[in-house]
MIDOSE-1310 file (N, C-alpha, C; in nm, 2 decimals, decimal comma, always signed):
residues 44
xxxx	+1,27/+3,67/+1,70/+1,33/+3,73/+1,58/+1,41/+3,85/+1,62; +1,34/+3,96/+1,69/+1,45/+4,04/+1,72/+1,55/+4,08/+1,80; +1,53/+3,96/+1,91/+1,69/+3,92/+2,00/+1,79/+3,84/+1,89; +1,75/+3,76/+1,74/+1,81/+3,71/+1,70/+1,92/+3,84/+1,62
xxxx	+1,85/+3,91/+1,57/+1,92/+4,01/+1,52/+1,97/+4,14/+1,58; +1,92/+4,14/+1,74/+1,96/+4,21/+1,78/+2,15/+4,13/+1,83; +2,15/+4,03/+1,83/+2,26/+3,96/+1,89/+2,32/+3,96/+1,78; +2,27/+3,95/+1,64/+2,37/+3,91/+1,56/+2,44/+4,06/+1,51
xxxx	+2,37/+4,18/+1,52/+2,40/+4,31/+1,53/+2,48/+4,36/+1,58; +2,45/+4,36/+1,73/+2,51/+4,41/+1,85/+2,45/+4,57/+1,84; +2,31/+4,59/+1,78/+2,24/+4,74/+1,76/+2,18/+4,71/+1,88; +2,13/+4,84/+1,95/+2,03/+4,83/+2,03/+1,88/+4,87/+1,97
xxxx	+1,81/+4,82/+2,04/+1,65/+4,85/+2,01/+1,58/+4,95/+1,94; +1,64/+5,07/+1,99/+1,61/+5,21/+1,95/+1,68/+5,22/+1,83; +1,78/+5,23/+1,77/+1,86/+5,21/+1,69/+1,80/+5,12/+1,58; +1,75/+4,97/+1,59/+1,68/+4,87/+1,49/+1,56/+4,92/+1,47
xxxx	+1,47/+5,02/+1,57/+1,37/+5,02/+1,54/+1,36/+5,19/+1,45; +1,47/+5,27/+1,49/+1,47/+5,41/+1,39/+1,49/+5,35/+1,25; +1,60/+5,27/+1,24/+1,64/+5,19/+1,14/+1,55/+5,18/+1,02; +1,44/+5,10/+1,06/+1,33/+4,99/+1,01/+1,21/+5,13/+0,98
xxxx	+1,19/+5,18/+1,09/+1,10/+5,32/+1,04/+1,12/+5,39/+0,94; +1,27/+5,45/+0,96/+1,30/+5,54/+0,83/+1,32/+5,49/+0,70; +1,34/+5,31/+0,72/+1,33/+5,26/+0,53/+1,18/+5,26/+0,51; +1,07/+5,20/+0,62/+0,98/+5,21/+0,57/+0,89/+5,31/+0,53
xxxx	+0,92/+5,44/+0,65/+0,83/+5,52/+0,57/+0,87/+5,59/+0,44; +1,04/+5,57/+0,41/+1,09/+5,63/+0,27/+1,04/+5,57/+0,20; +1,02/+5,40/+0,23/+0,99/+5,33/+0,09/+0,79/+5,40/+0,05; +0,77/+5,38/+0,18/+0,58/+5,46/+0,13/+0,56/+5,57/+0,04
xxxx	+0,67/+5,66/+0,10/+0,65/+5,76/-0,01/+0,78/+5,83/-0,13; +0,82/+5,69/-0,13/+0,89/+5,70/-0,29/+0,99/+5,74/-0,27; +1,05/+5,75/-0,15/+1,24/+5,81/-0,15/+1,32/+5,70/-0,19; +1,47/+5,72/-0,28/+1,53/+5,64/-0,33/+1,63/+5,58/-0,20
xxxx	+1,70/+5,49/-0,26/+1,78/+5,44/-0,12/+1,85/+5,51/-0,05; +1,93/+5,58/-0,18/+2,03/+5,66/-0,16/+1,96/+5,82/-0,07; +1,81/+5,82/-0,10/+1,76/+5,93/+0,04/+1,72/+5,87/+0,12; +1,68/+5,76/+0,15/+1,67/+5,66/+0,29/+1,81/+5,70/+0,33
xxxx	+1,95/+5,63/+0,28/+2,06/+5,65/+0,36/+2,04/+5,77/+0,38; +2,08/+5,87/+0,29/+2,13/+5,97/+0,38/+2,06/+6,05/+0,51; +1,89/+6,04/+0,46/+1,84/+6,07/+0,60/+1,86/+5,99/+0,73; +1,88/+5,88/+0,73/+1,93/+5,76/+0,82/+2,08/+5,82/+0,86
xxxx	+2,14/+5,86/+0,79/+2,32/+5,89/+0,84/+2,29/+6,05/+0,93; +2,18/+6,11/+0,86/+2,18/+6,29/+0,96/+2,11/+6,22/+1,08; +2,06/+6,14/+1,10/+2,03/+6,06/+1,26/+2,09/+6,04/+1,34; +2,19/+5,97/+1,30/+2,32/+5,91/+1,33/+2,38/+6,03/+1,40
């Protein structure tokens, strides 16, 4: 699964896996999308 989407991405590892952390622990404690992205983009 995640060579599949790592290939279909072209993300690396560290990158899919900050990714996937930062939605899930926003979604645990109730951040809206729009503060998932933005904390996700000051990463970047």
């Amino acid at each position: 699964m995640i060579s599949a989407v790592l290939g279909e991405t072209g993300e690396g590892l560290a990158r899919l896996v900050r990714h996937r952390l930062i939605h899930k622990i926003g979604d645990h404690f109730g951040f809206s999308e729009e503060d998932i992205d933005r904390i996700e983009a000051a990463t970047d």
